[in-house]
C-alpha positions as a printed NumPy array, in Angstrom:
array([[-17.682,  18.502, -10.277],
       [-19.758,  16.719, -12.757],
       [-20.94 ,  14.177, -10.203],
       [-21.63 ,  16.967,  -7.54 ],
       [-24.908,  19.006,  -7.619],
       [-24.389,  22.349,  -7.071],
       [-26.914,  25.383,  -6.999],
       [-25.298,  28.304,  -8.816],
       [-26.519,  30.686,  -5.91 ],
       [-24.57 ,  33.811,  -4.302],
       [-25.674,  31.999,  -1.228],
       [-24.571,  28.93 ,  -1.968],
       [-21.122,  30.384,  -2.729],
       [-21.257,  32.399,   0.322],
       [-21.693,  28.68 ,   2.483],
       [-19.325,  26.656,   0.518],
       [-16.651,  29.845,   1.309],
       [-17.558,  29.886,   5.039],
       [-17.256,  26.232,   4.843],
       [-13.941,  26.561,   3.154],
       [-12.863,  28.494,   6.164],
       [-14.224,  26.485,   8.494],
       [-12.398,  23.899,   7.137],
       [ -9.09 ,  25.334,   6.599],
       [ -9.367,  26.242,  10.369],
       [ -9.85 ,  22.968,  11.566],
       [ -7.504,  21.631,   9.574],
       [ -4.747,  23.823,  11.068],
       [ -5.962,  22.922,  14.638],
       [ -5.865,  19.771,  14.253],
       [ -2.544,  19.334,  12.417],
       [ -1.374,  21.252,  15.512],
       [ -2.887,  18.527,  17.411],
       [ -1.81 ,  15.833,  15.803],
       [  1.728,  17.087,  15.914],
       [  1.68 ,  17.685,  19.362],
       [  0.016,  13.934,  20.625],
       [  3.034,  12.689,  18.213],
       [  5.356,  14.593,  20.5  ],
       [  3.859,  13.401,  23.655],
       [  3.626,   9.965,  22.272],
       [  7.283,   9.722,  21.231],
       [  7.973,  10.409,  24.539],
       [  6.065,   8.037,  26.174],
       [  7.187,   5.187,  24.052],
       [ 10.737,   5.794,  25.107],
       [ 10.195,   5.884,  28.706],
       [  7.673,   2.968,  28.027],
       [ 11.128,   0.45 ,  26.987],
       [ 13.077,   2.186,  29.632],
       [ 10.47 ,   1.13 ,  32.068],
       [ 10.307,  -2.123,  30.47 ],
       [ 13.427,  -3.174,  30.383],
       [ 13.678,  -2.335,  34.427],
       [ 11.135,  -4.193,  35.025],
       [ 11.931,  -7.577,  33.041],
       [ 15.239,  -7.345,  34.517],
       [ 14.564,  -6.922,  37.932],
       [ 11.855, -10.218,  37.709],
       [ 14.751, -12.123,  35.853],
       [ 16.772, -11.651,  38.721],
       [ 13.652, -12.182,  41.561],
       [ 12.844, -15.412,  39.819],
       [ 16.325, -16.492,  40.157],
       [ 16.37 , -15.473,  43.705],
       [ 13.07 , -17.487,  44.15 ],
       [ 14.849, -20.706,  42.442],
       [ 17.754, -20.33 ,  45.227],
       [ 14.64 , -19.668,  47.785],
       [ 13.31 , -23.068,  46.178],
       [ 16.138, -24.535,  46.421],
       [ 16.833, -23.919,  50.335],
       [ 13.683, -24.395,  51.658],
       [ 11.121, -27.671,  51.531],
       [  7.846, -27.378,  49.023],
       [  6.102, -27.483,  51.863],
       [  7.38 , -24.882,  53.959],
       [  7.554, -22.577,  50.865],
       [  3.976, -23.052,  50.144],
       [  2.835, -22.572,  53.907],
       [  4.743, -19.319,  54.03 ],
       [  3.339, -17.737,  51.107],
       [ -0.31 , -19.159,  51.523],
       [ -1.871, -16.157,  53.919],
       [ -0.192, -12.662,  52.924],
       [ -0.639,  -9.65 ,  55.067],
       [ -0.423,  -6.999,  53.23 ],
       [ -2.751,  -5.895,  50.064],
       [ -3.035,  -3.282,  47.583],
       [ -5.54 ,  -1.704,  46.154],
       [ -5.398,   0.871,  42.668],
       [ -7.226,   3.54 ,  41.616],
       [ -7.58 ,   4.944,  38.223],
       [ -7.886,   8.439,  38.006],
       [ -8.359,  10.482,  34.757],
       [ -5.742,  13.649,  33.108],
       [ -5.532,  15.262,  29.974],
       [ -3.681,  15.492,  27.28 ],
       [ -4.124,  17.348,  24.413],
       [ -8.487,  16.967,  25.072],
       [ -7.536,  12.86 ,  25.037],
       [ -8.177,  11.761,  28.918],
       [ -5.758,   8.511,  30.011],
       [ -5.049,   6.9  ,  33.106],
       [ -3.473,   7.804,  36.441],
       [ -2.714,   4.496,  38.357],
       [ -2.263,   4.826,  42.212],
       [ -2.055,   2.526,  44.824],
       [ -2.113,   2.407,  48.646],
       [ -1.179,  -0.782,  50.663],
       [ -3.192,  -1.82 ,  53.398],
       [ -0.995,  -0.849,  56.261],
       [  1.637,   1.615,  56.195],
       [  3.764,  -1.299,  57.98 ],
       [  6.752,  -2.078,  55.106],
       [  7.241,  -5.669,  57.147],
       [  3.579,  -6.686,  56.246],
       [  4.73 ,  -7.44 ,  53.158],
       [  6.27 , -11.007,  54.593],
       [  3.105, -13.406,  54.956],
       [  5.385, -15.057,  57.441],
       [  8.039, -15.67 ,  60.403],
       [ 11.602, -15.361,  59.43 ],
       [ 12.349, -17.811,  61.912],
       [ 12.032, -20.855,  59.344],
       [ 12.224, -19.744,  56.109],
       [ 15.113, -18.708,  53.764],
       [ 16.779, -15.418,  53.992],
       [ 16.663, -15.34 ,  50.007],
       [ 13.226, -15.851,  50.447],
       [ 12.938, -12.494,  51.754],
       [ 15.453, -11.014,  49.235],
       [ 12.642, -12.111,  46.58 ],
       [  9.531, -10.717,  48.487],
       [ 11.334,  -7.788,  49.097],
       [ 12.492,  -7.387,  45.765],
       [  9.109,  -7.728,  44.251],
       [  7.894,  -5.454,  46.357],
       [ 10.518,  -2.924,  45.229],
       [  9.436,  -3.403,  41.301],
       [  5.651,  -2.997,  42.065],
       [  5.928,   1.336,  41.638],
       [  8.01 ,   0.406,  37.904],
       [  5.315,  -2.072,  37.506],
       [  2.193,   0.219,  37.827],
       [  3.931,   2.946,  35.833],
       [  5.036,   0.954,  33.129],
       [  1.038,  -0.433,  32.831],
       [  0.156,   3.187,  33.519],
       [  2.112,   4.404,  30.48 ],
       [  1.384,   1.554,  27.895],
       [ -1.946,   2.471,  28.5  ],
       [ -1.523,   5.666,  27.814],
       [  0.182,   4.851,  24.436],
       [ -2.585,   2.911,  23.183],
       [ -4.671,   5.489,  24.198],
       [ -2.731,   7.956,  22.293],
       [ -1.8  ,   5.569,  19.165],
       [ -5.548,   5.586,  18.959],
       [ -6.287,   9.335,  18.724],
       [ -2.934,  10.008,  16.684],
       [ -4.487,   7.898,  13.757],
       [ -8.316,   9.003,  13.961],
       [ -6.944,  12.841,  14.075],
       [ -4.917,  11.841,  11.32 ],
       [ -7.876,  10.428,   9.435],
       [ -9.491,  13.656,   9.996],
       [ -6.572,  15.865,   8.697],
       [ -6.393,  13.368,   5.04 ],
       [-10.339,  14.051,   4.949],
       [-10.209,  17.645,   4.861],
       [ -7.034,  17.983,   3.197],
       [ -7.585,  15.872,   0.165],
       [-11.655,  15.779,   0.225],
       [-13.431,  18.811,   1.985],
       [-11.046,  21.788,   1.836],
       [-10.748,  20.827,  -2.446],
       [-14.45 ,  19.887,  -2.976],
       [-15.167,  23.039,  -1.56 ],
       [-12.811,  25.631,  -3.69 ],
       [-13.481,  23.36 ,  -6.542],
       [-17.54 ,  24.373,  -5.686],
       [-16.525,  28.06 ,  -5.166],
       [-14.905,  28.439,  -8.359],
       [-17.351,  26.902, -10.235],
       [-20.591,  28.857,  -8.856],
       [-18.198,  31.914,  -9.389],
       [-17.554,  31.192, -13.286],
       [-21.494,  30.363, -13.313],
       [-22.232,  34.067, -12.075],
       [-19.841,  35.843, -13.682],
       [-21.299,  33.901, -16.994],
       [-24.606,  34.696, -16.112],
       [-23.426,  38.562, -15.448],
       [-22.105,  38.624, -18.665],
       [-25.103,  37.162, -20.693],
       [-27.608,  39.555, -18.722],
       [-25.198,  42.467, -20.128],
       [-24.943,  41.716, -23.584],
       [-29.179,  41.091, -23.416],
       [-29.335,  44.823, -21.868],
       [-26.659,  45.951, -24.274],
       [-29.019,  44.311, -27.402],
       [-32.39 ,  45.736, -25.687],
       [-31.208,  49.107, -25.387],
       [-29.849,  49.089, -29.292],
       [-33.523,  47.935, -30.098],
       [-35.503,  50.335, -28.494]])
């Protein structure tokens, strides 16, 4: 307390013991927070490898469908085939929340409702593995969005988890003690004070 200036004051020890509550109340809330995001983020980490590891081994085995595809069909022809596609996507990012954080909500919608737009081309001279892979791609693209979808959302959450926890150390170890350490001394100061003012009434009334 030595380095801290502090004003002896019944109102200054009636602020630094609203402040004490205060703090002690956030504190609690956002322990509670913190606790829960940890939840929520635990969670999302392990579908985040489950949706990984889908993905990465369903384009292991597309890319080896596309070297057979390779394989069967000229450079040319291959390259002509997939040069115009039909179909397109487009994303939108909405917003939800959890736990007051807001992350992302990918959705898509193809162009056409048409499933055979996604072949750019006629089956009549390409590879049927060919349209194993496009096919096959086009299967992985709802794992795909979800798995970006949810390492977003653990960045996003990784983020908060660590400045709530900040918060929780700082009034923990710095505001919630500075303040009781403030109360009690302003208290000792008053009741010191009390007691001097006594024993000076106690001396002026033996005087007189």
């Amino acid at each position: 307390m030595a380095n801290i200036q502090i004003n002896p004051t019944r109102m200054e020890l009636t602020r630094l013991k609203k402040k004490r509550i205060m703090a002690l109340r956030g504190h609690k809330l956002l322990k509670d927070k913190r606790d829960e995001l940890m939840k929520q983020f635990i969670s999302l980490v392990e579908e985040n490898k489950m949706l990984r590891e889908r993905v990465e081994a369903k384009l292991k085995n597309s890319n080896q469908k596309f070297l057979l595809a390779k394989a069967e069909m000229s450079e040319e022809i291959l390259a002509v085939s997939l040069l115009a596609p039909k179909q397109s996507i487009s994303i939108d990012v909405t917003k939800h929340n959890i736990m007051g954080v807001e992350v992302p909500k990918f959705n898509y919608t193809t162009r056409t409702a048409n499933q055979n737009d996604i072949y750019s081309y006629g089956l009549a001279f390409t590879s049927p593995t060919l349209d194993d892979v496009v096919k096959s791609l086009y299967e992985i693209f709802d794992d795909m969005i979800k798995l970006a979808e949810v390492e977003k959302t653990c960045q996003i959450l990784a983020s908060e988890i660590e400045k709530t926890r900040r918060r929780v150390n700082a009034l923990e170890h710095l505001v919630i003690p500075q303040a009781e350490t403030g109360i009690k001394y302003i208290s000792m100061k008053l009741d010191e004070n009390e007691r001097s003012t006594q024993v000076r009434l106690m001396k002026t009334s033996a005087i007189r």
